[in-house]
C-alpha positions as CSV (number, residue, x, y, z in Angstrom):
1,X,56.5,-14.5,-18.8
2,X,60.5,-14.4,-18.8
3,X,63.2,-12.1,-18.0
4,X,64.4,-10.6,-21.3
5,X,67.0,-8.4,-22.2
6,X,67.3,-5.5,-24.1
7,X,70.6,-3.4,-24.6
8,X,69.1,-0.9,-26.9
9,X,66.8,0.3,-24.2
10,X,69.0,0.5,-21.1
11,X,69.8,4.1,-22.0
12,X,65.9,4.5,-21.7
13,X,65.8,3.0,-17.8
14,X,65.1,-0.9,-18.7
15,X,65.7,-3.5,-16.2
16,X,65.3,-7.1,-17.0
17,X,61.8,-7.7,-16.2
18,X,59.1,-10.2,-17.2
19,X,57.8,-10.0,-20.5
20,X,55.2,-12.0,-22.3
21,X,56.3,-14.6,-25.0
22,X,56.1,-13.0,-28.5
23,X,56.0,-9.6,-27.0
24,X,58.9,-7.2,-26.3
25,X,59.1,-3.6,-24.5
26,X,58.3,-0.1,-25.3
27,X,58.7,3.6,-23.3
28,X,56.1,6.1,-24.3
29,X,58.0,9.1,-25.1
30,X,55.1,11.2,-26.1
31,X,51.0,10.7,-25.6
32,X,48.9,12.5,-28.7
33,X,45.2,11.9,-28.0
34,X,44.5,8.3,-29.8
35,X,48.3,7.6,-30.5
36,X,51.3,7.2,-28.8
37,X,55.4,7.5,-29.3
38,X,57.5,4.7,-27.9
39,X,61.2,3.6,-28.0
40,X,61.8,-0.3,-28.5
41,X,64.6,-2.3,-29.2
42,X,63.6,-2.0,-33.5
43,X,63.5,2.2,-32.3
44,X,60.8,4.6,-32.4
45,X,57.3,3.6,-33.2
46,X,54.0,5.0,-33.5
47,X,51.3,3.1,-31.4
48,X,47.5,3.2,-31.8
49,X,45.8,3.6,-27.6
50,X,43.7,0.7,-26.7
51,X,40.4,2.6,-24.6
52,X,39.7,-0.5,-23.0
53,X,42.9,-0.8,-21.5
54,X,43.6,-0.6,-17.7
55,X,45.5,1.5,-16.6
56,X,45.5,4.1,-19.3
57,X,49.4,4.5,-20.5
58,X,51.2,7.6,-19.8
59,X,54.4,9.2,-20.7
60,X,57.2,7.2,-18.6
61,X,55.3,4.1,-18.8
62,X,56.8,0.6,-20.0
63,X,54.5,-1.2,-22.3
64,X,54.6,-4.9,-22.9
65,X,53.7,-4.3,-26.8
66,X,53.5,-7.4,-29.7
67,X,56.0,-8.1,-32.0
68,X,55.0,-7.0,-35.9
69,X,52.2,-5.9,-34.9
70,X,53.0,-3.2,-32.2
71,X,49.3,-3.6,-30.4
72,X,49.1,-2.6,-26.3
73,X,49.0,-5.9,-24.5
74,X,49.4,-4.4,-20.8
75,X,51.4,-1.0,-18.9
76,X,54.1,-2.7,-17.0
77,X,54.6,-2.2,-13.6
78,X,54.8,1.2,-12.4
79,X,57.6,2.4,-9.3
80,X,55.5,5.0,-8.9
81,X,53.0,7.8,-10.8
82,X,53.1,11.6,-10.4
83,X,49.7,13.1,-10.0
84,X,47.4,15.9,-9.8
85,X,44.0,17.2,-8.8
86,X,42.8,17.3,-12.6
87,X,40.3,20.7,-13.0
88,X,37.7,21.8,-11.6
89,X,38.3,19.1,-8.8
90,X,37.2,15.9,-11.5
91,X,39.6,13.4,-10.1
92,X,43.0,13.4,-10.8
93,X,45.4,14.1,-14.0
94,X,48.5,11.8,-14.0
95,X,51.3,13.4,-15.3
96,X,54.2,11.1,-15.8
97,X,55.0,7.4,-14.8
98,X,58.3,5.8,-13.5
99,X,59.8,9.2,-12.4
100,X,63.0,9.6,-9.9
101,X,63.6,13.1,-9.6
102,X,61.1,15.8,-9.8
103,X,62.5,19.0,-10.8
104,X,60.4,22.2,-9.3
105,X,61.2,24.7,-12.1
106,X,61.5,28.1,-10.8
107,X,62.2,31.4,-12.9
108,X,63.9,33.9,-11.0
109,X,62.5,36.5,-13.0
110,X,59.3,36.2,-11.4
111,X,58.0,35.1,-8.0
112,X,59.5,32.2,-6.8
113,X,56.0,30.7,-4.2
114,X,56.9,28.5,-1.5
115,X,53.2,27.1,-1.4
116,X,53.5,25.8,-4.8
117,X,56.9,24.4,-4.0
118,X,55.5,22.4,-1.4
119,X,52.4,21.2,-3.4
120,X,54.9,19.9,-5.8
121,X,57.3,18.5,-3.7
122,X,54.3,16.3,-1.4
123,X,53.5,14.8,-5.2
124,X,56.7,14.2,-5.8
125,X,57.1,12.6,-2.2
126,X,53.8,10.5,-3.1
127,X,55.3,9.1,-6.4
128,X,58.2,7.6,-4.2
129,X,60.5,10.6,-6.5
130,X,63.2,13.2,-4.9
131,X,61.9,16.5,-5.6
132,X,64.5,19.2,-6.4
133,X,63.7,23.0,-6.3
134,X,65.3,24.4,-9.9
135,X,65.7,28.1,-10.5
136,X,65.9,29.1,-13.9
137,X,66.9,32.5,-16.0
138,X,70.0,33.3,-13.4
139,X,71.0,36.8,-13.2
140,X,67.4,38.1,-14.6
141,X,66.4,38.7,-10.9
142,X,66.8,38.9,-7.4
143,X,67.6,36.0,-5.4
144,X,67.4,35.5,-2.0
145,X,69.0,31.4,-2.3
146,X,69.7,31.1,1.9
147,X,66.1,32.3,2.6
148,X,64.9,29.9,-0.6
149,X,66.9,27.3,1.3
150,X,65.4,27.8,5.0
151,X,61.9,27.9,3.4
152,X,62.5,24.5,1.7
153,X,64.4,22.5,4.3
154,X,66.0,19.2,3.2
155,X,65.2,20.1,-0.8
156,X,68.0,20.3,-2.9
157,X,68.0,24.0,-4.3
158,X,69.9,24.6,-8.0
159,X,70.6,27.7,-10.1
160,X,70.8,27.3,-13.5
161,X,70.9,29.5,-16.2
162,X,70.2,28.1,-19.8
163,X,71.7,31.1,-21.8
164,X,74.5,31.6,-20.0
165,X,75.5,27.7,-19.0
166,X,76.1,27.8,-15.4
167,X,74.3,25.0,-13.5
168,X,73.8,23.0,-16.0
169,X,76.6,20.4,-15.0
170,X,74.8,19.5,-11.1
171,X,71.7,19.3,-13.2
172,X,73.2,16.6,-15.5
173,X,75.0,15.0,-12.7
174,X,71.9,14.8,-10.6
175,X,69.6,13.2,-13.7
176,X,72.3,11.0,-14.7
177,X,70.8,7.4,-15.2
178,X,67.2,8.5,-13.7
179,X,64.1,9.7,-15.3
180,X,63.7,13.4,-14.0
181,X,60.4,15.8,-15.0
182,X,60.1,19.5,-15.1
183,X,57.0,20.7,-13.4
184,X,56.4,24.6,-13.4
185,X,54.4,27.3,-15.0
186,X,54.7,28.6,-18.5
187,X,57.4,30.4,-19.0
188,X,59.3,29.3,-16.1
189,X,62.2,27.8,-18.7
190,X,61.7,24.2,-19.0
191,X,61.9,23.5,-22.4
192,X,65.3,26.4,-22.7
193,X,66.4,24.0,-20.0
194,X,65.2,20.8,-21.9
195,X,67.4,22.0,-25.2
196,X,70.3,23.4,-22.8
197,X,70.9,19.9,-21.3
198,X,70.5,18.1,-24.7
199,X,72.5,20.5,-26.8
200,X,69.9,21.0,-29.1
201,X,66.9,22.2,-30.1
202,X,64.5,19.9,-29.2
203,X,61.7,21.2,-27.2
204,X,59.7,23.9,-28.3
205,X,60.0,27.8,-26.6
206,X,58.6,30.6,-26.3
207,X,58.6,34.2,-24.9
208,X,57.2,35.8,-22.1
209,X,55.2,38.6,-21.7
210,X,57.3,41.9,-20.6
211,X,54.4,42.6,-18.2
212,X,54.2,39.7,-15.8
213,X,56.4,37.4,-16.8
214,X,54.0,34.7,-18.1
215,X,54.7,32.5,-20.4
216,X,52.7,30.9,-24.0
217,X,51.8,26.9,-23.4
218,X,54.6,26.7,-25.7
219,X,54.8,22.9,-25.0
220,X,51.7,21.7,-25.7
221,X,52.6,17.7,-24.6
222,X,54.5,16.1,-22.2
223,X,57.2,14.3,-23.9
224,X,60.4,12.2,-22.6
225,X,64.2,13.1,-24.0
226,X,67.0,10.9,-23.8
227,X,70.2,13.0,-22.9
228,X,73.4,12.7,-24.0
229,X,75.8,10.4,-22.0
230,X,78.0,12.3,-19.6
231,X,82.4,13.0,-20.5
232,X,82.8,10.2,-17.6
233,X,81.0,7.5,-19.3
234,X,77.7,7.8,-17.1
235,X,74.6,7.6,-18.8
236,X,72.9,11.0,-18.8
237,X,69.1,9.9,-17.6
238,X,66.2,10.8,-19.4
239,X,64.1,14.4,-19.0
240,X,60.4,14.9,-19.3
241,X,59.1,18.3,-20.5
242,X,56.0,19.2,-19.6
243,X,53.1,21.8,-20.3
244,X,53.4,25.0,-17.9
245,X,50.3,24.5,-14.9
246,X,48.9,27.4,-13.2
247,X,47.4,25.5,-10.3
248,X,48.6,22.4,-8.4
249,X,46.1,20.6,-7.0
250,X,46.9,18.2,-4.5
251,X,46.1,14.1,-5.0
252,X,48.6,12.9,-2.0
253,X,48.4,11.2,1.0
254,X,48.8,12.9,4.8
255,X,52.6,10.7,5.1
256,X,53.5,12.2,1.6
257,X,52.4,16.2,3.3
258,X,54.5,15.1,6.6
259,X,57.7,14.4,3.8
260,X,57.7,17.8,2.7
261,X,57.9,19.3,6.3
262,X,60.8,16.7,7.4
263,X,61.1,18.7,9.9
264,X,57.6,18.6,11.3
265,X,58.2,14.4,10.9
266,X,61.1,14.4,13.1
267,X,59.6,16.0,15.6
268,X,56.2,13.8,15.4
269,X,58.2,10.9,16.3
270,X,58.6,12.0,19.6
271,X,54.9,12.6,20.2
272,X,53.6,10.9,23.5
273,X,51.0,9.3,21.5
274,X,51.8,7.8,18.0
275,X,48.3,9.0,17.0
276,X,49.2,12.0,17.9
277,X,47.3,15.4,15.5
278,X,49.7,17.9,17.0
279,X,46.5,20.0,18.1
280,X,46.9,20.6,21.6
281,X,47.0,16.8,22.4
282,X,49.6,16.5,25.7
283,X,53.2,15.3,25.3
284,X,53.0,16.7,21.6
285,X,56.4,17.6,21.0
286,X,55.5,19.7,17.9
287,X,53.2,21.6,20.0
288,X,55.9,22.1,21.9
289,X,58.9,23.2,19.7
290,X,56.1,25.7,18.5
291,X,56.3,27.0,22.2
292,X,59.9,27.5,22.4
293,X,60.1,28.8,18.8
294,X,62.8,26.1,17.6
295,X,59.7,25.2,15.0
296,X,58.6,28.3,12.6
297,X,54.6,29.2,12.8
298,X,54.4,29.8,9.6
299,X,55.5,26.6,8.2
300,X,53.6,24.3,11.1
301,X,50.3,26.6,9.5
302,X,52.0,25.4,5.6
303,X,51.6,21.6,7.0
304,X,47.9,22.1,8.4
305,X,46.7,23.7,5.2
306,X,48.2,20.2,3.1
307,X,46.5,18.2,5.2
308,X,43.8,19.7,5.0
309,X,44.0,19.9,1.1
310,X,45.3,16.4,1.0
311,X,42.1,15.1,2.9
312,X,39.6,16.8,0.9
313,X,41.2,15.4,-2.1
314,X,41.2,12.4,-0.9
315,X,37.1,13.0,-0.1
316,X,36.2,14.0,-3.5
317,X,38.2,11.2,-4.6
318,X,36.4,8.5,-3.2
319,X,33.0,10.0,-4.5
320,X,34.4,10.8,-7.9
321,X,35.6,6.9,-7.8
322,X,31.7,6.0,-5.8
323,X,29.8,8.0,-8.6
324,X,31.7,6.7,-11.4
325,X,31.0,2.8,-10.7
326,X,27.3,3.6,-10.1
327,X,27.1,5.2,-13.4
328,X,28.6,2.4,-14.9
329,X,26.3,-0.1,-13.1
330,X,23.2,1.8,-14.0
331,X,24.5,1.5,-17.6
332,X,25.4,-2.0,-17.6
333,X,21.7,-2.5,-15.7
334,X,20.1,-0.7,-18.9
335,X,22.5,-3.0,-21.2
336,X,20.9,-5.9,-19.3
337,X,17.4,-4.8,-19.4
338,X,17.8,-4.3,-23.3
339,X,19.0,-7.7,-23.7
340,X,15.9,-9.2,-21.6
341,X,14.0,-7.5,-24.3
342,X,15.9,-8.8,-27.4
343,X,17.1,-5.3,-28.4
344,X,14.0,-3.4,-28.3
């Protein structure tokens, strides 16, 4: 493998990296079921999934793909992968590879819930990305932004509003040159916002319902949008859109938790013990900036119910991962016995 380079795709994030002789790279921009949509130096092709490949490519993802023929040979190296509990517990649902920035999309025209803030900001934490709390649809309800701002301390918090403009610059300068994703329920406004930061119409939208606010899965795929350069010559980054979830399960570890309560972290450092659980254990000094009130209750209970979550994820996990390979063994046992046999 050698360093190659590739002008035409530094816009999309490439950085000389190894490639295979007689191969060259490819971003997926969009994942369809059996096919995918990548950007390579010759432009946008349409690429056939390999099953048997390892890991399973994903929107974000750098492919090492072969010249003519356009065939998966491997998923380059990922900086990092954003993931979910997938449903019904099964695992876990990746939702984007190779992210920087992950915007929490918020409509203001509904209820803006800090638990699913944090959920979103420990994945983003996990995936070694910057979450970013985004509020969309400006002016189309209340907003209480310094109580948003003490629930969320050390997140980034922007207004935006898509129809009217505002917000839309510190949006573009924060994206410029990274790969950002919107992650939020359906009609929170990511795909107005998508369009708004592209100038076009791009991304699919839809309406919401008068009643409550919710939204049609307008955007039915998650799919990667290269924005326009900025007026001072910066590149503008790239955007992934992305279906509205109603429930964020968490796939994380206990550090990734800890980075969404920085202030909880801080504290923990000066711990007696460095295996401290901040549950009564002496010299905890979490314990005891819950005593003197300098650390809110309410978030201190926010950080035991993650770990908890982030725990029993990581239990069902493992048995998901120990069930799986015994399924496969028994099958490959049958395959065996079969053999033994001569096909009979």
């Amino acid at each position: 493998m050698t360093f190659r380079t590739f002008p035409t795709l530094e816009p999309y994030g490439w950085r000389d990296r190894p490639v295979s002789d007689g191969t060259q790279p490819a971003r997926v921009l969009r994942h369809d079921g059996s096919t995918l949509t990548a950007v390579c130096a010759d432009g946008v092709q349409t690429l056939r999934s390999v099953p048997t490949l390892e890991p399973q490519p994903t929107v974000g993802d750098w492919l090492d793909i072969e010249q003519g023929t356009g065939r998966i040979r491997a998923v380059l190296e990922r900086s990092g992968l954003l993931t979910r509990e997938a449903a019904h517990k099964q695992g876990s649902q990746v939702l984007a590879a190779n992210v920087d920035v992950v915007l929490i999309t918020c409509g203001v025209d509904r209820p803006i819930k800090a638990g699913r803030i944090q959920r979103v900001a420990t994945m983003a934490w996990d995936a070694g990305a910057v979450p970013v709390i985004v509020v969309t649809k400006a002016g189309t309800g209340e907003l209480d932004l310094p109580r948003l701002e003490l629930e969320h301390p050390g997140v980034l918090v922007l207004v935006t509003s898509a129809l009217e403009g505002s917000g839309l610059d510190a949006v573009r300068d924060l994206v410029a040159g990274r790969t950002a994703v919107l992650i939020g329920e359906s009609g929170a406004g990511k795909s107005t916002l998508t369009n708004a930061l592209l100038g076009r119409e791009d991304a699919e939208t839809g309406r919401v319902r008068a009643s409550d606010n919710k939204g049609r899965h307008t955007t039915t795929s998650r799919q990667l949008h290269l924005l326009p350069d900025l007026p001072d010559g910066r590149g503008g980054g790239l955007i992934i859109d992305t279906p509205g979830i109603r429930s964020v399960g968490l796939v994380a570890d206990a550090e990734s938790v800890t980075a969404s309560f920085a202030e909880i972290g801080e504290l923990a450092s000066s711990c007696r013990f460095h295996d401290c659980r901040h549950a009564g254990e002496p010299g905890c000094a979490v314990a005891a900036a819950l005593d003197d009130g300098s650390l809110d209750a309410d978030r201190y209970r926010d950080w035991q119910r993650l770990q908890r979550e982030a725990l029993s994820a990581a239990r069902r996990a493992d048995v998901h991962a120990y069930r799986s390979h015994v399924k496969q063994f028994s099958r490959a046992a049958k395959e065996g016995q079969t053999r033994k046999r001569g096909g009979r």
